[in-house]
C-alpha positions as CSV (number, residue, x, y, z in Angstrom):
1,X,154.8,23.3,88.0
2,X,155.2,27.0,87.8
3,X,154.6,29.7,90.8
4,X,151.2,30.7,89.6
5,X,149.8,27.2,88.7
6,X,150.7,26.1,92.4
7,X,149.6,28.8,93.9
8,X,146.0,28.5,92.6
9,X,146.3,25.0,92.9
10,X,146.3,25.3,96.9
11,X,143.2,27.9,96.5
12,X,141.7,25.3,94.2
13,X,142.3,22.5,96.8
14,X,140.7,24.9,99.7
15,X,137.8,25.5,97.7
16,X,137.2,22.0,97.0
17,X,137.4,21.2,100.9
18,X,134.9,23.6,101.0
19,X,132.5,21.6,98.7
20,X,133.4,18.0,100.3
21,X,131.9,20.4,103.9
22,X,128.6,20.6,101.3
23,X,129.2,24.7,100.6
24,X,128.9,24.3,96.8
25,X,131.3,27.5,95.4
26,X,131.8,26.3,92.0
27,X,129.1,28.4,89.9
28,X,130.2,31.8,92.0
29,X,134.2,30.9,91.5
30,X,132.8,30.1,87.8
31,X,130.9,33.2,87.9
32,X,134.2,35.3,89.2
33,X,136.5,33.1,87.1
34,X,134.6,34.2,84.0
35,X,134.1,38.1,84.7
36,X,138.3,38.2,85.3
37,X,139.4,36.2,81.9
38,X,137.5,39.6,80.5
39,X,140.1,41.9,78.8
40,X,139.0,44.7,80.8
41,X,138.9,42.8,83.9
42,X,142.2,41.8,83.9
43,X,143.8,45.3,82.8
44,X,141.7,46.3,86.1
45,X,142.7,43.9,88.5
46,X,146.4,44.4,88.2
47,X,146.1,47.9,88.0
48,X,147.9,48.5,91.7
49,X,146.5,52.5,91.9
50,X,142.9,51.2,92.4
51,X,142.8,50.0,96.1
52,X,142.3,45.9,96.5
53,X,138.9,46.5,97.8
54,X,137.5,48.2,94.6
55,X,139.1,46.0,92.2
56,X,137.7,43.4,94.1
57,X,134.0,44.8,94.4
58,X,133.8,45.5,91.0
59,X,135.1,41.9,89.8
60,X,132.1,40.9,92.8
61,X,129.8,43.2,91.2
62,X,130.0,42.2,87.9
63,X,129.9,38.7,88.2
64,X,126.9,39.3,90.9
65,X,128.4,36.4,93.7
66,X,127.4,37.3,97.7
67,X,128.4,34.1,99.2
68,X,130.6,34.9,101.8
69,X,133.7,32.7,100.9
70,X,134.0,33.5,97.5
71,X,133.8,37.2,98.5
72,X,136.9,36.8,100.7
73,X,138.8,34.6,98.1
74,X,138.3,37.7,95.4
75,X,139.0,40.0,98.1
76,X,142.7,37.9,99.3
77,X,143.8,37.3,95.8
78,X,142.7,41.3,94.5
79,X,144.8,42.4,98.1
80,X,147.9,40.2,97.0
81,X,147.4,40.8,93.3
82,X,147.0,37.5,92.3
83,X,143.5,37.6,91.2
84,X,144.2,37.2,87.4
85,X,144.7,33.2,88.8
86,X,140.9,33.3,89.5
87,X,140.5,31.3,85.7
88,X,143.0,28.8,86.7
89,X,141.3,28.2,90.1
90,X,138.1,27.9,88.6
91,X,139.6,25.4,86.1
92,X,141.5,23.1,89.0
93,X,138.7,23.3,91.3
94,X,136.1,21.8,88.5
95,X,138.7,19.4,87.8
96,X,138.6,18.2,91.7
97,X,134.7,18.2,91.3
98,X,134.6,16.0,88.2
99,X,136.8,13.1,90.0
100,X,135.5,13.8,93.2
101,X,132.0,12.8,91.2
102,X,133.8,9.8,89.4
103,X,133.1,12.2,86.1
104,X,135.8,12.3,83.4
105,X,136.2,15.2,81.0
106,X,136.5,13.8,77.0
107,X,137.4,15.9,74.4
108,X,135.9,14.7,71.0
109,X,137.1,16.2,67.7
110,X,135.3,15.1,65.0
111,X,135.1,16.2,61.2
112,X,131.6,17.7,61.1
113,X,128.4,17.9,62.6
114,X,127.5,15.5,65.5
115,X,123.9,15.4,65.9
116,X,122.6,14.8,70.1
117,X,121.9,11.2,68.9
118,X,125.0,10.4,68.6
119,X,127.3,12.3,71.1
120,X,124.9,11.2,73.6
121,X,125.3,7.2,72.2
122,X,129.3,8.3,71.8
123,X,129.0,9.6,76.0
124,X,127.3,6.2,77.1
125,X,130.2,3.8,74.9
126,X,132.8,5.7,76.2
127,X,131.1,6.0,79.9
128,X,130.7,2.4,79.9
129,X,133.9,1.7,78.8
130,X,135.8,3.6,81.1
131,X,133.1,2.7,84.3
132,X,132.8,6.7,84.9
133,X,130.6,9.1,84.2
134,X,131.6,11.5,80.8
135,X,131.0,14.9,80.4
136,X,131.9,15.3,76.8
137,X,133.0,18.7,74.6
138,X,132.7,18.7,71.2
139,X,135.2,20.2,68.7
140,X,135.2,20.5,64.8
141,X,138.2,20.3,62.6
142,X,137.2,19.7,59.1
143,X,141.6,18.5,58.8
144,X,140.9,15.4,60.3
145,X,139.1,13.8,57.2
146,X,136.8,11.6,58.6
147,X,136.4,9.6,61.8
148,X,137.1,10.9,65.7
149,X,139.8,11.9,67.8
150,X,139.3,11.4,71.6
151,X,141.3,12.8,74.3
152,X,140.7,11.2,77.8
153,X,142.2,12.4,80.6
154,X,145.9,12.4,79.7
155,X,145.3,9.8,76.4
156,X,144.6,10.2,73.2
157,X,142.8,7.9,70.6
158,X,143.1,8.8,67.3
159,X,140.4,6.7,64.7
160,X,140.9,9.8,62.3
161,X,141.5,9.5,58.6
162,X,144.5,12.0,58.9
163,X,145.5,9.8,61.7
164,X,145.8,7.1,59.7
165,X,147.4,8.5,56.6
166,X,150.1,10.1,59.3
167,X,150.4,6.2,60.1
168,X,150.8,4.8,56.9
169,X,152.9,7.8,55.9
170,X,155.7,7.0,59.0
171,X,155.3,2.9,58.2
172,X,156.3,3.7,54.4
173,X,159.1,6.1,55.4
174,X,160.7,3.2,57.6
């Protein structure tokens, strides 16, 4: 684990003891997290001849977030120029949320189209399946043939035509 991942890792881990205590920060750290993966937000906030404070209002401003602990987070990281980790915090800490609330994250890549009939019938197989609740995100990738590739948590199940071929391809190689 790298410098910067465990750095916003700990601010992640703070923030989410602040949302067990029932202060809910996600959406402003979401807000925040969004307005700094900007381009333009990121040249400013580790431009070191602005002052902390006003690379920090202006991230603030922008995103339009006044509750209190958010404000000093933006205002720590922009101080210790670290705020380009605000992405990455927001990332971790909806990743703590999302087990905290027994939810699980899926990743399905599919060929084409997937109509709301059947990614929600997809969510309630897989939710059932697995006992927790999924939150699932959709990606096309016409390569894959035919079929469905689902990443869950740190697996991957692969019921993809190219998947296949790949497999038959190795066993005939052998």
């Amino acid at each position: 684990m790298s410098d910067e991942t465990a750095i916003a890792r700990r601010y992640a881990v703070a923030l989410f003891e602040l949302y067990q205590d029932g202060k809910d920060v996600t959406a402003d750290v979401n807000k925040v997290a969004q307005v700094a993966s900007n381009t333009d937000a990121k040249a400013l906030l580790m431009n070191t001849q602005i002052t902390a404070e006003n690379r920090a209002s202006t991230v603030l401003k922008a995103a339009t977030v006044n509750e209190e602990h958010v404000l000093r987070l933006v205002t720590l990281l922009a101080s210790r120029n670290k705020a380009t980790l605000l992405p990455s915090i927001s990332e971790m800490l909806d990743k703590l949320v999302r087990e905290a609330n027994a939810q699980v994250m899926v990743n399905v890549t599919v060929a084409g189209d997937l109509d709301a009939g059947l990614a929600g019938k997809l969510k309630d197989a897989i939710s059932s399946g697995i006992g927790k609740q999924v939150e699932l995100s959709v990606h096309q990738d016409a390569s894959i043939i035919g079929g469905i590739i689902l990443n869950i948590g740190d697996r991957q199940i692969d019921h993809s035509v190219r998947g296949r071929l790949n497999g038959l391809k190795r066993a005939l190689s052998v």
